[in-house]
N, C-alpha and C positions, 0 to 999 in steps of 0.2 A: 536491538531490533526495534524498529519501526516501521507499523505503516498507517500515513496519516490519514488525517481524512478530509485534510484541505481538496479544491479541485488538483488535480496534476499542474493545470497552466501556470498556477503560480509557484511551482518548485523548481529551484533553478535546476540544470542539469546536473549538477552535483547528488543529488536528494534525489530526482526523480528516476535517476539509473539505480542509485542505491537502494531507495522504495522497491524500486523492479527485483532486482535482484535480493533482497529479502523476504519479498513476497514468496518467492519461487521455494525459498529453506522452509515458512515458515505454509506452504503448499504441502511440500515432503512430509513435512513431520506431521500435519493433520490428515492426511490422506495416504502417507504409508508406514503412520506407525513408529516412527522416528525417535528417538526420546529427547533429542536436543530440544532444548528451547522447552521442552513440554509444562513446566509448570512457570514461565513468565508470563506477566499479564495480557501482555498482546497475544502472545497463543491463545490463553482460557477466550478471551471476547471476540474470539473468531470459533469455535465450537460451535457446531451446528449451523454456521454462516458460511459454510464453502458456497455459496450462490452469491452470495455479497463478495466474497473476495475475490471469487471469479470475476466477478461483475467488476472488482476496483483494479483488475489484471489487465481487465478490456479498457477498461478509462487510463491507464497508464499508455498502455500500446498505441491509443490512437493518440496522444498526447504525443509521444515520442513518435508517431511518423509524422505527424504535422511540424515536428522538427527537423526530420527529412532524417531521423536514426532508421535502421534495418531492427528489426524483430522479428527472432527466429528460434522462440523458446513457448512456444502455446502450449496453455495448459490443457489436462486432457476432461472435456465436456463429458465425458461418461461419469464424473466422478461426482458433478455438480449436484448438491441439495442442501435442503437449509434454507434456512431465511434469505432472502434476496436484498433486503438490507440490512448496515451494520445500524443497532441503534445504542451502541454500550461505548462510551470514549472515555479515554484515559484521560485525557484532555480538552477541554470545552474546544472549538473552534478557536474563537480568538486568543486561547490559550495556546494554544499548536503554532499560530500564526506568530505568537512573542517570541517562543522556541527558536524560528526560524530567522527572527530578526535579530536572537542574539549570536547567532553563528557567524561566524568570515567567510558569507559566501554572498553571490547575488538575488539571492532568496528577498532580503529585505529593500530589493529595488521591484519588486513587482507587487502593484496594490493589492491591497485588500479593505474589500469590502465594508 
């Protein structure tokens, strides 16, 4: 389970549907109590950030329409509070970013900063 904290644009489609779809398990199990996933590290540094990960659910969505993808899974805004941002990383930035470039995808064709 990963969700990065790169911007979305630079994750190829591979990563960024994956992100998506992670997000969503790792939505379940903060929000209804779930026990999967409950003691990995990316669960704990999303506790008490459900506003931040809302927020990184909306930064995925408008990423993926401006790739012209359908998005038909919104999360439910009743649920939102918390910190509005994540400030805890697993991985520094340009640390996340090496990750990506050692992968076989086209992740490491799109710059970074």
């Amino acid at each position: 389970m990963r969700i990065w904290d790169l911007p979305p644009e630079v994750l190829c489609r591979q990563h960024l549907l994956g992100e998506h779809r992670e997000l969503h398990g790792l939505w379940n199990v903060l929000t209804l109590g779930k026990s999967g996933y409950r003691e990995h590290p990316e669960t704990k540094r999303w506790v008490g950030r459900l506003a931040a990960l809302y927020n990184r659910h909306e930064a995925l969505v408008a990423e993926m329409h401006r790739r012209g993808y359908r998005h038909n899974s919104p999360l439910d805004d009743s649920l939102v509070n918390g910190l509005t941002e994540q400030d805890i990383l697993i991985d520094s930035l340009d640390e996340q970013f090496s990750l990506l470039t050692e992968r076989p995808c086209p992740c490491p064709m799109i710059p970074w900063p």
